[in-house]
C-alpha atoms as a printed R data frame, in Angstrom:
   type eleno elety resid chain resno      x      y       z
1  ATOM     1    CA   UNK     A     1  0.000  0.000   0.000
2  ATOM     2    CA   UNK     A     2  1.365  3.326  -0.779
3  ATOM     3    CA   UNK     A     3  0.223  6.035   0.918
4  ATOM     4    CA   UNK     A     4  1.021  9.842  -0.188
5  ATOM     5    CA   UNK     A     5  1.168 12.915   2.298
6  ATOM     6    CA   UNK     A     6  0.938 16.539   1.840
7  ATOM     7    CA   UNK     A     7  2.394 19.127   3.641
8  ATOM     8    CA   UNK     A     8  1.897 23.104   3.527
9  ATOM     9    CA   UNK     A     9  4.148 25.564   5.053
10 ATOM    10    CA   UNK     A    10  5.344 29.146   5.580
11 ATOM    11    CA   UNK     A    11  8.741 30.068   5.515
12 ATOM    12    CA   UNK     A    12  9.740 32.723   7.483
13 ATOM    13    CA   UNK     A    13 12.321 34.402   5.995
14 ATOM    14    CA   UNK     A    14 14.611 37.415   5.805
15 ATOM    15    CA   UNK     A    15 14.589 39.648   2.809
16 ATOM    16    CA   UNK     A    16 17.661 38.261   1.667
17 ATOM    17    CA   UNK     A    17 16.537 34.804   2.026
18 ATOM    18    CA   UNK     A    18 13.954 35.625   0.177
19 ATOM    19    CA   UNK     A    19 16.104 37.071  -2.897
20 ATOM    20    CA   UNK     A    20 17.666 33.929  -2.592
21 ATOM    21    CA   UNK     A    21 14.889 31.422  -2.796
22 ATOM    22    CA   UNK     A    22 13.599 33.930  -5.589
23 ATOM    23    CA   UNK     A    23 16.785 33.306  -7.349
24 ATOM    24    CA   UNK     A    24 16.963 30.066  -7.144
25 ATOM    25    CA   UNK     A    25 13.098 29.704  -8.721
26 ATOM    26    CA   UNK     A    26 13.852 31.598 -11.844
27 ATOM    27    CA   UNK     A    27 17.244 29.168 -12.042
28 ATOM    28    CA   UNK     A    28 14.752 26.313 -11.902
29 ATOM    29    CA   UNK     A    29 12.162 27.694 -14.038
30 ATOM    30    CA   UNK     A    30 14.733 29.053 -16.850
31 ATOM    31    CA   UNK     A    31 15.972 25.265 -16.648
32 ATOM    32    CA   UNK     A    32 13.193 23.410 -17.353
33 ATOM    33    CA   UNK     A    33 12.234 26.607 -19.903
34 ATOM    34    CA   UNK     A    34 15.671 25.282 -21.626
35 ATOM    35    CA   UNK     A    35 14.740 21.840 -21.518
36 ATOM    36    CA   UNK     A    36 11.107 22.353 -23.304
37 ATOM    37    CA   UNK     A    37 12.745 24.377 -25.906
38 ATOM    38    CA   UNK     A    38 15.509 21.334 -26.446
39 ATOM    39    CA   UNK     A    39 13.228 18.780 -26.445
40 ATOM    40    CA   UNK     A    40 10.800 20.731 -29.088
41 ATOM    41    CA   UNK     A    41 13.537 21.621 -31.271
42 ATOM    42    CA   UNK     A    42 14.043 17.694 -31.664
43 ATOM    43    CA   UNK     A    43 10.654 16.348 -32.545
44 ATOM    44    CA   UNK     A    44  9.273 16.730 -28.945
45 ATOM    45    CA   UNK     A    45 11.215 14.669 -27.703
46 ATOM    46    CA   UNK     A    46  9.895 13.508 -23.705
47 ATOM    47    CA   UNK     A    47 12.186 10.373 -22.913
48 ATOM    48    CA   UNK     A    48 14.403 11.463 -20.153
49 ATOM    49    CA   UNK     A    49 17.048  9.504 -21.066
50 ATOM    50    CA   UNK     A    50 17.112 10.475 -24.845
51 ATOM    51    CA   UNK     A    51 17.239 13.746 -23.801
52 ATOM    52    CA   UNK     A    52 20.092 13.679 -21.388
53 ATOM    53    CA   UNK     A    53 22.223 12.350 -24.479
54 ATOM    54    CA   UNK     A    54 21.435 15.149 -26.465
């Protein structure tokens, strides 16, 4: 049996953590922004593995 649990939380954080975790989220979403375009540019490609090679 698996069983799946969900957490929510507030961070409470200075105002430079807070550039930092903001940093750090357009880092991840430029990266995966880069990976979409990669994976379009060869024939939508979605296999991980295929597009690790690449």
């Amino acid at each position: 049996m698996k069983q799946v649990v969900t957490a929510k939380f507030k961070l409470d954080l200075s105002p430079e953590q807070k550039e930092a975790v903001r940093q750090v989220t357009l880092a991840y979403r430029d990266a995966l922004s880069y990976a979409s375009r990669v994976a379009y540019a060869n024939n939508k490609l979605s296999n991980g593995t295929k597009l690790q090679k690449l």
